[in-house]
N, C-alpha and C positions, 0 to 999 in steps of 0.2 A: 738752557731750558729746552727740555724736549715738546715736542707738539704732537700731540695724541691725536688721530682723526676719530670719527664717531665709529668707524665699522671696528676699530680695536677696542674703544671702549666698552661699546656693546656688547663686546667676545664672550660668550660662556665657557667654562669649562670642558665641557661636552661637545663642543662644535665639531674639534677635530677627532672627535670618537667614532667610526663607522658603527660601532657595533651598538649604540644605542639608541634606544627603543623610547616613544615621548610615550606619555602620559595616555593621549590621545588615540594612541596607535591601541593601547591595552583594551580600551574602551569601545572604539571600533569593535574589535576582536571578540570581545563579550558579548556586546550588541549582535552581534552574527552568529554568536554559537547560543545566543538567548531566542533569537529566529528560526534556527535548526531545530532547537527543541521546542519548539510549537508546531513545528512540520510535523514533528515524533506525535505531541499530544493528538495531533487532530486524523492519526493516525485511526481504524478499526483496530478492534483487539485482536483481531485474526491478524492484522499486520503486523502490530505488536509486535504480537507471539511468535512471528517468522523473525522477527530480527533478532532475537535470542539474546537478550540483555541477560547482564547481572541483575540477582534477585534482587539488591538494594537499590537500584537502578531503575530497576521494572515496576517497583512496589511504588517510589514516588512519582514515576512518570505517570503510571496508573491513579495515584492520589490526587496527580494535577485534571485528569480527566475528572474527576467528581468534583472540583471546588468550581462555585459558578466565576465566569469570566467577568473581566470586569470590575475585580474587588481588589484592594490591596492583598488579600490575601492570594488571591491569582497570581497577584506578579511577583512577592517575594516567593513562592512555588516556583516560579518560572524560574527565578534568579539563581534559585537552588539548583535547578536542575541545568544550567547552562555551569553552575562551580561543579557539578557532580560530572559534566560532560569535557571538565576539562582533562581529565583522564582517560576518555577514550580516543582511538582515534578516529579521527571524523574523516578522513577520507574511504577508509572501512566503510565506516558505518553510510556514506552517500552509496557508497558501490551497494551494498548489501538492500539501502532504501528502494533505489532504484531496479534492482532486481524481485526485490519484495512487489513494488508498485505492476512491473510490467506481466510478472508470474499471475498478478490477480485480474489486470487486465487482459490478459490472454484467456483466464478464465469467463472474461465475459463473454468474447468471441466465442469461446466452445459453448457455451450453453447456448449460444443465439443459432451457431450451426446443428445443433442438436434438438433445439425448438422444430429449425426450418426442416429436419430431417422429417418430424414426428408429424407435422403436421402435412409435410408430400405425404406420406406415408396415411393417413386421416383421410386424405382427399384422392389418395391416388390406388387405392387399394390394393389388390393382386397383384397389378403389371410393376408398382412403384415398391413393393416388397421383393420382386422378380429383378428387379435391377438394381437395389440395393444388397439382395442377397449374395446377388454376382459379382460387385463392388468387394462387399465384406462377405467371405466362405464362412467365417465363423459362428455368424448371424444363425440362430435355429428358423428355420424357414416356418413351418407349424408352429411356435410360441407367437411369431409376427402376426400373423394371419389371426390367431385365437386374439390375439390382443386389441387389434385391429378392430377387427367387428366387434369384440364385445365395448370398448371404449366409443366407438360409433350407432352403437344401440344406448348408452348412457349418454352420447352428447346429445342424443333427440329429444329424450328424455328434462335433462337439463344440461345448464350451461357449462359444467364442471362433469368431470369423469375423473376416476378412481384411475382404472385401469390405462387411461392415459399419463398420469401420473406418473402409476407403471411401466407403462411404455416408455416413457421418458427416462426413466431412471435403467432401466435395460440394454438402451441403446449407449448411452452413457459407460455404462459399465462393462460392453461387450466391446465397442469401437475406438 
């Protein structure tokens, strides 16, 4: 009579398999690419539209932005789009997110440096056009100047100015 201990009897078939994958593991794996694509959803469509999906791709990531959260209908949306995500590749597509993300934050910085520009510029009149001009040659000296006072005869006025605006969008597009 042979004597079996518990750990052989226990034995699955798969044990001695390296190459397989539990149940569990698949699941995981979903779970994490169903989280990536809620990163996508809560995305601006300006972000979106920089990561340059397939149009059937795009159409229901987009579809999942309009259904309210929180419904059954949310999550199987969600579920679809983590099976639709399983054909791309997702280390791409982090590289691509993440350059998306920091390209637009970069964009905050410039507009904040280009606020602080317009507004030296507001308070600093002549001399702060005069060392900005010398910073930047390209800058038209007289557009500055015309801009300047007339945006500072409308902010006396009221709190908002046109030609500030202007100015803002000038400095923008010359620097």
């Amino acid at each position: 009579m042979k004597i079996i201990d518990e750990a052989e009897l226990n034995k699955q078939p798969y044990d001695d398999n390296d190459d397989y994958i539990s149940r569990g593991h698949y699941k995981k794996e979903s779970a994490d690419i169903q989280k990536f694509g809620e990163q996508l959803a809560a995305l601006s469509m300006k972000q979106i539209d920089a990561l340059d999906f397939d149009e059937f791709f795009y159409d229901n990531l987009i579809k999942l932005k309009t259904i309210k959260p929180k419904t059954e209908a949310y999550r199987r949306h969600q579920q679809f789009i983590g099976k639709l995500m399983r054909d791309i590749d997702l280390d791409e597509l982090q590289t691509k997110l993440n350059q998306v993300k920091n390209t637009l934050g970069n964009e905050s910085v410039q507009v904040a440096k280009f606020e602080k520009l317009q507004k030296q510029l507001l308070e600093g009149g002549d001399s702060a056009i005069f060392e900005l001009v010398s910073e930047h040659p390209s800058l038209d000296r007289q557009i500055l100047r015309q801009m300047v006072r007339k945006a500072n005869k409308e902010l006396e006025k009221s709190s908002e100015s046109k030609t500030a605006r202007e100015l803002f969008k000038y400095l923008r597009s010359e620097i």
